[in-house]
C-alpha positions in Angstrom: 110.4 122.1 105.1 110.2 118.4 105.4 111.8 115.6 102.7 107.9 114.4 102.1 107.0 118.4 101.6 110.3 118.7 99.2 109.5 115.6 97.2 106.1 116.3 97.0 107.1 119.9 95.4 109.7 118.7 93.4 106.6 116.4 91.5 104.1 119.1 92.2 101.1 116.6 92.3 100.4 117.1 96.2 101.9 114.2 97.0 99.7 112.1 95.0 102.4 110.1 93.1 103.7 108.9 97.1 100.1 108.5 98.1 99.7 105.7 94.8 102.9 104.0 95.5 102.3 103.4 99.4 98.5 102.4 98.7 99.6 99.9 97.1 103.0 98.6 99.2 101.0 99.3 102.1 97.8 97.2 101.7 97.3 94.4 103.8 98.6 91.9 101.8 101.4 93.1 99.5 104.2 92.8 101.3 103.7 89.6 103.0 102.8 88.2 99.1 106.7 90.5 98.3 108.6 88.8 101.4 107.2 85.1 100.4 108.6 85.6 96.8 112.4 87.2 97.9 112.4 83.5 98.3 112.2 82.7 94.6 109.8 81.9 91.8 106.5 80.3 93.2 103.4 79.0 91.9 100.1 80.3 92.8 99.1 77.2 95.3 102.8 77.3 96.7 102.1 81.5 97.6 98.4 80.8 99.0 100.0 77.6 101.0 102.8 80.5 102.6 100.6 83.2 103.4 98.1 82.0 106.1 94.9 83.9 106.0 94.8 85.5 102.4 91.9 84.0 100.8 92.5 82.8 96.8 90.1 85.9 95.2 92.6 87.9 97.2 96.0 86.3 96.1 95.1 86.7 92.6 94.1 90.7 93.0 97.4 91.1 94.8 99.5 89.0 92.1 98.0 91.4 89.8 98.0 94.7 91.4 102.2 93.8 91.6 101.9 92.7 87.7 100.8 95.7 86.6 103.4 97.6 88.8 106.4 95.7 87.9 106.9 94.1 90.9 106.2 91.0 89.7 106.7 88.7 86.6 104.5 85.9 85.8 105.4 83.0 83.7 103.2 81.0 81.7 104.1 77.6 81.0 102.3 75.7 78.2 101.9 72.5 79.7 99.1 69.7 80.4 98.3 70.8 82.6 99.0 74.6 82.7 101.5 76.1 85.1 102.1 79.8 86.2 105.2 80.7 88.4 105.4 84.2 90.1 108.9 86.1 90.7 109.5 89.5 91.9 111.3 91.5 89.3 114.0 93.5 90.1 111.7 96.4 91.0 110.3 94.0 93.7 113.5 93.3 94.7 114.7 96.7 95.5 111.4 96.9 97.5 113.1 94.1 100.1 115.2 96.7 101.9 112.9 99.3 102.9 110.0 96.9 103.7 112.7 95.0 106.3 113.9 98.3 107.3 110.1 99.6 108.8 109.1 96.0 109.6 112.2 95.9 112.2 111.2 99.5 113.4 107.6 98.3 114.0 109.2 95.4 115.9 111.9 97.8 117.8 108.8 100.0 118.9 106.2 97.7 119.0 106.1 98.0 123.1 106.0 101.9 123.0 103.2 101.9 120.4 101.1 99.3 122.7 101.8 101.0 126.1 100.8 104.3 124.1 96.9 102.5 123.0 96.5 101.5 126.0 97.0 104.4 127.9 95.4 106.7 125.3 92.0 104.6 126.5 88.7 105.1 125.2 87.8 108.9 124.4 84.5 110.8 125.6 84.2 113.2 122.4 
């Protein structure tokens, strides 16, 4: 039995609790918006400056997809005019690790996985 099949046993959902976490760690944008903010607290135009290619609509969804999970705290500040900063909590923190950990294993096999799409060629189902 694998750790995933033992895990997914030991919460006897099928896996869907691991499923709901990685959907959302794994979308296209969370991490990036996670790695920008292990820098420290940023406001929204600071984030959207850093992370070329997310559009704004996007950015906010993100922001509060990782809200809702506890990943990240959002200040309000009640000032003319209004200001909003955006730190990872803790929870984000601990996320740092593990997201370095499989980003430096994509870069380690990044040449196998490419030599292995380009040989595998387009298929004649």
């Amino acid at each position: 039995m694998s750790q995933y099949e033992h895990t997914c046993m030991i919460r006897g959902d099928g896996g869907r609790t691991v499923r709901a976490v990685l959907d959302r760690i794994c979308d296209k944008w969370t991490l990036l918006v996670v790695a920008t903010l292990d820098g420290g607290r940023m406001r929204f135009t600071e984030l959207h400056q850093h992370i070329p290619g997310i559009s704004q609509r996007m950015l906010t969804l993100t922001l509060r997809n990782l809200e809702r999970d506890g990943l990240v705290s959002r200040t309000a500040y009640a000032e003319v005019p209004p200001r909003v900063e955006y730190a990872l909590t803790s929870l984000g923190k601990s996320l740092i690790p593990p997201a370095l950990a499989l980003a430096g294993w994509a870069m380690e096999h990044n040449a196998e996985i490419q030599a292995s799409r380009a040989a595998y060629g387009p298929r004649a189902d």
